[in-house]
C-alpha positions in Angstrom: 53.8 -48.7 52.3 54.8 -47.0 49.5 52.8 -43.6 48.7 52.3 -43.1 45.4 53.3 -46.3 44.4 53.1 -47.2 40.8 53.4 -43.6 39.5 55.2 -43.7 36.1 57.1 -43.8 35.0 58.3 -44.4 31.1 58.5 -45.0 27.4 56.0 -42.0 28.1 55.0 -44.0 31.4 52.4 -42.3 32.7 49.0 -41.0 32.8 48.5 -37.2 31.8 48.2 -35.4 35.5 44.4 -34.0 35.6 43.8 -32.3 38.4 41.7 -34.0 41.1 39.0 -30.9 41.4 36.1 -30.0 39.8 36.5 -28.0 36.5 37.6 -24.6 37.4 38.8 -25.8 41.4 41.7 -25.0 42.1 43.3 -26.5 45.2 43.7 -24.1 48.2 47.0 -22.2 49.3 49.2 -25.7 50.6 50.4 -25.7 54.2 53.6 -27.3 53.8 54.8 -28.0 57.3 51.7 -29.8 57.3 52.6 -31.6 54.5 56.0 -32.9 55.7 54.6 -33.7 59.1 52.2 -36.2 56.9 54.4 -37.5 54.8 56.8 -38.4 57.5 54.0 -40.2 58.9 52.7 -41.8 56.2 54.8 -42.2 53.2 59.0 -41.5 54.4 59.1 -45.4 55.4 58.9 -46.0 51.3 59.7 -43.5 49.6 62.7 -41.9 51.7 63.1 -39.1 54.4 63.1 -36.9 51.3 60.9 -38.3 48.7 64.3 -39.7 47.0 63.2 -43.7 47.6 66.0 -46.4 48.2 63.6 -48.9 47.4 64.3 -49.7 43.5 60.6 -50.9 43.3 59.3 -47.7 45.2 59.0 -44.1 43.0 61.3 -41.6 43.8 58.4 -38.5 44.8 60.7 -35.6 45.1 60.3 -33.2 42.3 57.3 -34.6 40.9 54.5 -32.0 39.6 52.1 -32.0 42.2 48.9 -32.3 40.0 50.1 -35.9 38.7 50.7 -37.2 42.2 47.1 -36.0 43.4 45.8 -37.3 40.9 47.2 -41.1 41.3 46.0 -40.7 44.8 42.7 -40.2 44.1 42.9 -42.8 41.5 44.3 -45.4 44.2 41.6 -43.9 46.5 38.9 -44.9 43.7 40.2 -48.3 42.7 40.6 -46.5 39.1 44.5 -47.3 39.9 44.6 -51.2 41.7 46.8 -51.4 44.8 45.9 -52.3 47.6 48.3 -51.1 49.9 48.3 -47.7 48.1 44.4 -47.8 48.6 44.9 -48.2 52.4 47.3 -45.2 52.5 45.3 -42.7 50.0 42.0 -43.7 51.8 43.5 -42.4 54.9 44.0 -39.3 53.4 42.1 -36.0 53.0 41.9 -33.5 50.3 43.9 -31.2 52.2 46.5 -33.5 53.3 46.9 -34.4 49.9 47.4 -31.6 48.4 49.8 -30.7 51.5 52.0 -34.1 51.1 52.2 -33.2 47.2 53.0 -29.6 47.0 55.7 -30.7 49.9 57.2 -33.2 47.8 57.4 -30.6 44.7 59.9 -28.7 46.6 62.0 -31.5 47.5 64.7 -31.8 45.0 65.1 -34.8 43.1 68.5 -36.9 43.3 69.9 -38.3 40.1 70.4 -41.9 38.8 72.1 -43.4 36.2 71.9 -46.2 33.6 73.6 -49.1 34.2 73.5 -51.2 30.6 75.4 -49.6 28.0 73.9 -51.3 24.5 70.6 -51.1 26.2 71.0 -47.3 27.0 71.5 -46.6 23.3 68.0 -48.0 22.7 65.9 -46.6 24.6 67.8 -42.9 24.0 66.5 -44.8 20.6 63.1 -45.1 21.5 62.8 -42.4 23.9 63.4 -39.4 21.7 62.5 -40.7 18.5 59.6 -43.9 19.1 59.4 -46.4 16.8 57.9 -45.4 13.6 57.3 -48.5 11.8 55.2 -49.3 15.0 53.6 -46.4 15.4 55.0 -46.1 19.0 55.2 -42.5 19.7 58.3 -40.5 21.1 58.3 -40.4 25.2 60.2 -37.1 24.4 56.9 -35.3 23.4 55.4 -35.7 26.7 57.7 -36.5 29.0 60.5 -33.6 27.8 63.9 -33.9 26.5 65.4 -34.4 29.8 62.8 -36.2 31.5 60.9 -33.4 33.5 57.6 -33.9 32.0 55.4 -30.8 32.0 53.5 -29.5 35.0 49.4 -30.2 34.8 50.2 -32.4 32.3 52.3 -35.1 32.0 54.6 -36.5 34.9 58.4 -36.5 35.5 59.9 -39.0 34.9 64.5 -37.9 35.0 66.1 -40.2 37.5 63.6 -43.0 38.2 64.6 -46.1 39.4 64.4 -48.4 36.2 62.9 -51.2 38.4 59.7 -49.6 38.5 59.5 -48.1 35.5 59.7 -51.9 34.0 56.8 -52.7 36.4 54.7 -49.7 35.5 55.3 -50.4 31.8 54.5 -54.0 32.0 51.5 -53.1 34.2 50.1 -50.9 31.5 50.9 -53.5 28.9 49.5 -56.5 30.4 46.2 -54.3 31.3 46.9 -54.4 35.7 47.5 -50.5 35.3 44.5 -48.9 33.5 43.9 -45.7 34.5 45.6 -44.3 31.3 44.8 -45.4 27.7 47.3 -43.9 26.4 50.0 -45.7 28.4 48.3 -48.6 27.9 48.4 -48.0 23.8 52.3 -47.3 23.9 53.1 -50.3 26.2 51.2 -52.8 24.5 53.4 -52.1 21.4 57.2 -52.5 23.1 58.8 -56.1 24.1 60.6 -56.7 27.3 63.7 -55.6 25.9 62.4 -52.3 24.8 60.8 -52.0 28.2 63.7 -52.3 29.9 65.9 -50.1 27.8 63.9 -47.2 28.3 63.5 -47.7 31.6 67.6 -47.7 32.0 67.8 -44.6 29.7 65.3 -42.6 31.8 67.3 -43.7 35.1 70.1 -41.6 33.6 68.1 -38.9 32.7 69.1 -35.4 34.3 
């Protein structure tokens, strides 16, 4: 049960957030009592009472742009995003309610984390906000932001995420499970594990 499972997270770690509507939708006004009374029904026993997720291998929600996570729903919804137990929850779910559980979660403000591994941190601060060059891996920094917020409509946040998952989502997207984002997919096929998991522990720390 965890909504929105697999969202990231990292070394640029994750899809750019289309919205889920036809071209020139937009999504109507969200009822968010509505969307806390769904989440709570759906998604709190993963991902926390307040979208900050005690599970390491669950996202933390809270804060996160609201166009990203409607869009990873529909995707789980579609099969363009494999999980099955995230396809059980978002094919439960209605347009409304998604957009409802999302804006919700928006409002929710987002706890901090912290890296844990201090030669690692320096490398993916490394990699993070400067790539790797020689390998052409591009700079998380231009999409993701200097601290980690990401840019709204865009490009997900990322500050704060447990590094657990961010590993899995990067190793998802570089082993080819995660494919419903060729460019994640390009930039994780280029780093090793120990890359992977110093970026990961940098953007843990990142506030």
């Amino acid at each position: 049960m965890k909504l929105l499972a697999s969202l990231l997270t990292a070394a640029a770690l994750a899809a750019p957030a289309l919205p889920a509507f036809a071209a020139g939708e937009t999504p109507a006004k969200a009822d968010l009592v509505k969307g806390q009374a769904s989440y709570e029904a759906v998604c709190a026993a993963c991902h926390g009472a307040d979208g900050n997720s005690t599970i390491v291998v669950n996202p933390k929600l809270a804060q996160q742009h609201p166009e990203y996570l409607r869009k990873q729903l529909h995707d789980f919804k579609s099969d363009k995003r494999a999980d099955p137990v995230m396809k059980g929850f978002a094919s439960m779910l209605s347009d409304e309610e998604m957009n409802n559980i999302t804006a919700w979660l928006a409002k929710q403000p987002a706890k901090t984390g912290f890296a844990t591994d201090k030669e690692l941190v320096v490398l993916g601060e490394r990699i993070y906000r400067g790539g790797v060059p020689d390998r052409k891996i591009a700079a998380c920094v231009s999409c993701h932001s200097p601290n980690g917020a990401g840019i709204p409509g865009q490009y997900p946040r990322l500050s704060g995420q447990h590094a657990d998952y961010t590993i899995k989502q990067l190793n998802t997207f570089r082993d080819g499970s995660r494919a419903n984002n060729l460019q994640m997919k390009d930039v994780a096929a280029k780093l090793n594990d120990r890359e992977i998991k110093a970026v990961a522990d940098y953007i843990a720390g990142l506030r």
